[in-house]
N, C-alpha and C positions, 0 to 999 in steps of 0.2 A: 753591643747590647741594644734591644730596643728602644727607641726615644720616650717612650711613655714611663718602660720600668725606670728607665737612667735617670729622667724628671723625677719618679715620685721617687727612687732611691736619695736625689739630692735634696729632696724636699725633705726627708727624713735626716740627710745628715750620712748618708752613707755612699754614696759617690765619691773614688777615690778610696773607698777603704779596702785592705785587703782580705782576703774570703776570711781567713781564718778570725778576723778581728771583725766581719761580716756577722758570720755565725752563731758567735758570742752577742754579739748586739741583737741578732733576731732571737735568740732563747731569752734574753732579758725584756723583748717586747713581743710576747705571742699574738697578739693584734694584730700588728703591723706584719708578723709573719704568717698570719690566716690573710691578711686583704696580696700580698703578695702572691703569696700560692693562688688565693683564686683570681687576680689579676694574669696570671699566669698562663694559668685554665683557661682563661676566655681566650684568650690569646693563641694558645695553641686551637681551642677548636674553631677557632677563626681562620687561623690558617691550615688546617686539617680541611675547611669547607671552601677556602680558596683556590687548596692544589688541586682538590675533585671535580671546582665546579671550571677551573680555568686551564688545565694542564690534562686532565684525565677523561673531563666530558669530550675538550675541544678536540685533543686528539680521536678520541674516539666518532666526534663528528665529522672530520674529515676524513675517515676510512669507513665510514657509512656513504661518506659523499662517493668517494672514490670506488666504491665497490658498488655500490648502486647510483649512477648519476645521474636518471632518470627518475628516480624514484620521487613519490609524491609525498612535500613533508609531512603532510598528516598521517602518512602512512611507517612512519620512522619512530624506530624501539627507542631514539633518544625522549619521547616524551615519558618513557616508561621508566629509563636510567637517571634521569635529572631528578626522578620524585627520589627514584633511593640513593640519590646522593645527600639529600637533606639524614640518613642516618649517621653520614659520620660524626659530627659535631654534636649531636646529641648521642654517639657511642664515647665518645672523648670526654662529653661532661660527665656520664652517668659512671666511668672508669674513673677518672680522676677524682670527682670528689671527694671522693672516700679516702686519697694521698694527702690528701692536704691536713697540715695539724692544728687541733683546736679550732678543726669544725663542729659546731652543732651537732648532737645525732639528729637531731629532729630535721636542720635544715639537709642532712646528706637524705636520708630518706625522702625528703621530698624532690629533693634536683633528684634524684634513681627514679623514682616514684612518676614523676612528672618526663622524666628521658624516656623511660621505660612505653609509658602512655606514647608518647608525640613518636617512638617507633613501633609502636602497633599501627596507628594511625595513618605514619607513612606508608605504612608495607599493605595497607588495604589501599590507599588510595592509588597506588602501583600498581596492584594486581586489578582494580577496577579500570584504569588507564591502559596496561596489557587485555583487559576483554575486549574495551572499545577497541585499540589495534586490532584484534583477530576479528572484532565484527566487520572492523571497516576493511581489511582484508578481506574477508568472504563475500561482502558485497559486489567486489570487482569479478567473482566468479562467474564466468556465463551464464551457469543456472540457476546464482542468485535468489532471482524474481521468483523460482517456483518455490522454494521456500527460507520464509524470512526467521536468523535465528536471534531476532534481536529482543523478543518477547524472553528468549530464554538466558540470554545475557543478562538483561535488565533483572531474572529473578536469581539466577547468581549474584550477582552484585548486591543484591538485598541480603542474601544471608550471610555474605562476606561482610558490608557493613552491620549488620545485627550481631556478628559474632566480632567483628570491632570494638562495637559500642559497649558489649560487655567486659571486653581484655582492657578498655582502656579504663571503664571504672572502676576494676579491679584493681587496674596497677594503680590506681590513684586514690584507691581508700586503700590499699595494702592488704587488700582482703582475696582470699581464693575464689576463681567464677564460679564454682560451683556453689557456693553460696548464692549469690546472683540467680543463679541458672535455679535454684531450689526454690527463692523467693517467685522467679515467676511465673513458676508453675501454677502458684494460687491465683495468679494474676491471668489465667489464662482466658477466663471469662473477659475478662475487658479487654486484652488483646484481641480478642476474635472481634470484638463489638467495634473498636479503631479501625483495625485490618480489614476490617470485612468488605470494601471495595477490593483492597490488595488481591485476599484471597482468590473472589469470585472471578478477579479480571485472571489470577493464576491459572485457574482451573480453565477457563475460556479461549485465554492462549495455549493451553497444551490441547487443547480438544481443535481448534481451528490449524494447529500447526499438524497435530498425528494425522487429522483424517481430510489434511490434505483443501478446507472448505476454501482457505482464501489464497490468495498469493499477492507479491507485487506486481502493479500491471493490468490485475482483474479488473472491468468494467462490472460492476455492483449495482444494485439498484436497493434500497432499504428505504422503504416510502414513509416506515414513521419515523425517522430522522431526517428526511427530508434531502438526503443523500440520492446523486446519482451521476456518476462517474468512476473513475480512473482512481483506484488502490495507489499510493504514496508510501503509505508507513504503516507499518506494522512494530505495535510497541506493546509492551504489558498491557498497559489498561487502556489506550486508545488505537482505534484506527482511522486513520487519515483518511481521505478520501478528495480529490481533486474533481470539481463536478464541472460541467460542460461549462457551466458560465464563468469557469475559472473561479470561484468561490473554492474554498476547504470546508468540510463539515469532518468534526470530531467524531467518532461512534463511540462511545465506550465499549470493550473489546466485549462483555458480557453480552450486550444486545445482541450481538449477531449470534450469540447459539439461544437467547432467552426467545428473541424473536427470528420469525424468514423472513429473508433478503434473497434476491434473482441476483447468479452469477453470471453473466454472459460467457464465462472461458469457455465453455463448451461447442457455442455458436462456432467459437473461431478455431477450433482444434477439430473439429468437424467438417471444417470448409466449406458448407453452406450457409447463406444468412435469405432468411423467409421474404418472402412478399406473399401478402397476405390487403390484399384490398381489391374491392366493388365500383365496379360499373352499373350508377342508375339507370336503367333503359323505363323510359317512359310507354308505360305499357299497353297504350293504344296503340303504339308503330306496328307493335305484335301480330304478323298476319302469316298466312301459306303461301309460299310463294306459285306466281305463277310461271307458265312457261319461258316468258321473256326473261324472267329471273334469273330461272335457272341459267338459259342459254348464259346472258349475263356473268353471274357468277362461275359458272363454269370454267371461265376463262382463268381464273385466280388456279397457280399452279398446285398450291397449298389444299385445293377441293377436287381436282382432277378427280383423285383414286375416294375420296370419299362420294362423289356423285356416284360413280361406279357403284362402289357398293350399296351406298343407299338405296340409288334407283332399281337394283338386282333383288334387295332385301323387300322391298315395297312391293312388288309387282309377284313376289311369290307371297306374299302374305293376302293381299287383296283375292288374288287366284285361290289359294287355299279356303276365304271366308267368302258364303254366299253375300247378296243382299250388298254386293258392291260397285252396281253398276252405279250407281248413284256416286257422284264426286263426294259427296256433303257422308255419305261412310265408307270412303277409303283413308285411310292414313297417307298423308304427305306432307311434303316436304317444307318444314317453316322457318321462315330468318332468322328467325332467334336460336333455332337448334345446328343451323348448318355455321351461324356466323361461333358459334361456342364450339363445333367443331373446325372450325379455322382457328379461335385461339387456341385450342389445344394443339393442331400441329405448329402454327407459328409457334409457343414455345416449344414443341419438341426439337425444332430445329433448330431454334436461337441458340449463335453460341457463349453468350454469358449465362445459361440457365443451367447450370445441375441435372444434370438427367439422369442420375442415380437416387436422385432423392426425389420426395412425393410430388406428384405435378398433377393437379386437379383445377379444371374450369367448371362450377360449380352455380346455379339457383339456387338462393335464398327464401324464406320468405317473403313475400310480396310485402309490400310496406307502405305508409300512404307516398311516401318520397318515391317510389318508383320498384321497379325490381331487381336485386342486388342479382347480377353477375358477378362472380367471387373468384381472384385469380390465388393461387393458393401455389406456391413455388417456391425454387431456393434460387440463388445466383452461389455462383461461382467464385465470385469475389466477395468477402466479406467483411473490405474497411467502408466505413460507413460513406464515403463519399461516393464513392464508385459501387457503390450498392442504389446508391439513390438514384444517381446516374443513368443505372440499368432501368431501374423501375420506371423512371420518367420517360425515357424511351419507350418502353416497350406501351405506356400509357398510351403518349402521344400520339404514336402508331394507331392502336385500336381505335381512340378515339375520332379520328381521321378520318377512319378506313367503315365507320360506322355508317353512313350514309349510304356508301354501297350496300350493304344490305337491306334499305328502308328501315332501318334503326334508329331511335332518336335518343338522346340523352335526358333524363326529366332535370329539370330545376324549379324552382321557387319563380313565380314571375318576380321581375325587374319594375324597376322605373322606366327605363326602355320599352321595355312592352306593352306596359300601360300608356306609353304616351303613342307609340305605334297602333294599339289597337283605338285609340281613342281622337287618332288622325281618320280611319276609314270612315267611306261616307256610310250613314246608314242604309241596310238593305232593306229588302223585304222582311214582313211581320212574320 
């Protein structure tokens, strides 16, 4: 017998006696034989909850080990069986109470009442423990990142706990849900008015999930949240975002369809990323060249076939229009247009440049800062490092290479230049 009953047995006076002379003695004390019986009770589902949690889980945890022994533990269905082991002790109480004599109705109704409750309760918290499992399993799926189903988990899990919340007030005022369920229908007005982030962010994650706008992984840009970086999380009502300086900014998931945000994935599924920037050329160097220029430049292997042609195309146009013996009205040949046909074949031939996608070397408006040559291209490579890479080369180069053609660069005078110009002796008036 157990040590507890055999104490209070002696405490009573009944240790040592035998059942039949027991039995008699408990019909003449129905007290003592209700605190027994549920002494009893607790007792049993106490160790109802010991076989399950120490004999039934553990076995079971070592044929999970065993069967998977790599597997990762958060990824193990025992978080999901530990919750429904909490049912058996309160299936034990909720059965037994009602055996036990010269209980209460009032208090059996409540221990059912109250089992009843704390096993609806287990069995949502189970089944929301089972979705995180299959969320965090589909995570590990390759294709994960393109799309994230955790927005839709999280609104399961709301309606499982909301229909929770009603089974277990049910079972605990002893009233039928649908009661409940009738009562809040009037109530619906003011649910909508609580929910109404809930909602909006619902609708927001199935419109971003169906038509595909975000993923994890995307590079985003959303300039009135101050957002710009690296997609993290994808949740009901927020989205993560991981921005260059390593900060996190929250989005609430509604802005991204209330307001536009720039997706980069397309950049990168595309295989080209842009360069798209100006060369000031200070626009006095601007002249026609002359013969020794050309001779000069000629040499650049990059203009061979372009002299060629130019000089073919000039010399039948001049032929065709009278009134051209005069230099000052023939068309020819100037630095700025022969050195904008060398950039254009240096990128034709560079090979980190895209040659299937647009490639324009381009004049701007003239500006007081100088005149914007526009290189306007894709690179081939499109991780940002090795995107910059290429550009700065291909810079560095022209910029170089710009004096060969009597070229100059404009800038802002210096403090250099003023102390330089204001070393010269003065000249003539």
């Amino acid at each position: 017998m157990p040590e507890p009953i055999e104490t209070m047995l002696h405490d009573v006076g009944l240790a040592g006696m035998p059942l039949s002379e027991m039995n008699t003695w408990l019909s003449q004390h129905p007290v003592s034989y209700m605190f027994l019986g549920l002494l009893a009770l607790a007792l049993l589902a106490w160790a109802a909850n010991w076989i399950t949690r120490h004999i039934l889980l553990r076995g079971l945890r070592r044929l999970v080990k065993a069967a998977l022994p790599d597997r990762d533990p958060e990824l193990s269905p025992l978080r999901v069986t530990s919750r429904l082991a909490n049912i058996v002790p309160a299936l034990v109480l909720s059965l037994g109470i009602a055996l036990i004599p010269d209980v209460p109705l009032t208090a059996v109704t409540v221990v059912k009442n109250v089992s009843s409750a704390f096993i609806v309760l287990t069995i949502a918290l189970a089944i929301g423990s089972a979705l995180d499992l299959g969320d965090a399993l589909y995570q590990r799926r390759p294709d994960a990142g393109q799309r994230s189903i955790k927005g839709y988990v999280q609104i399961v899990k709301i309606v499982i706990y909301a229909v929770a919340a009603i089974l277990v007030v049910a079972s605990l005022i002893d009233r039928s849900p649908l009661i409940l369920l009738s009562g809040l229908g009037a109530m619906a007005a003011v649910l909508m008015l609580v929910f109404q982030d809930t909602l909006l962010s619902l609708v927001a994650s199935v419109q971003l999930g169906t038509n595909d706008m975000v993923r994890l992984g995307d590079w985003i840009e959303v300039p009135q949240q101050n957002a710009d970086g690296a997609v993290i999380d994808i949740a009901l009502h927020t989205v993560k975002v991981r921005n260059w300086d390593n900060t996190v900014t929250n989005i609430p998931t509604k802005k991204l369809i209330s307001d536009s945000f720039k997706n980069w994935r397309g950049m990168f599924e595309s295989g080209g990323r842009r360069i798209k920037r100006s060369i000031l050329l200070d626009q006095q160097s601007i002249h026609f060249l002359g013969d020794e220029e050309q001779v000069h430049l000629a040499r650049f292997a990059l203009l061979q076939d372009y002299f060629v042609a130019k000089k073919g195309e000039l010399a039948a146009w001049n032929a065709r229009n009278p009134g051209t013996g005069s230099a000052i009205n023939q068309r020819r040949l100037t630095n700025i247009g022969t050195f904008r046909s060398y950039v254009v074949h240096y990128l034709r031939t560079h090979p980190e440049i895209h040659q299937g996608m647009t490639l324009i070397v381009r004049q701007l408006a003239p500006t007081p800062d100088g005149l914007p040559l526009e290189l306007y291209c894709f690179t081939h490579d499109t991780r940002w490092v090795e995107h910059e890479r290429i550009q700065s080369d291909i810079f560095d180069h022209l910029f170089a290479i710009l004096p060969e053609f009597g070229l100059r660069v404009f800038q802002q005078p210096s403090g250099a230049d003023m102390r330089v110009l204001g070393s010269r002796p003065p000249g003539p008036a």
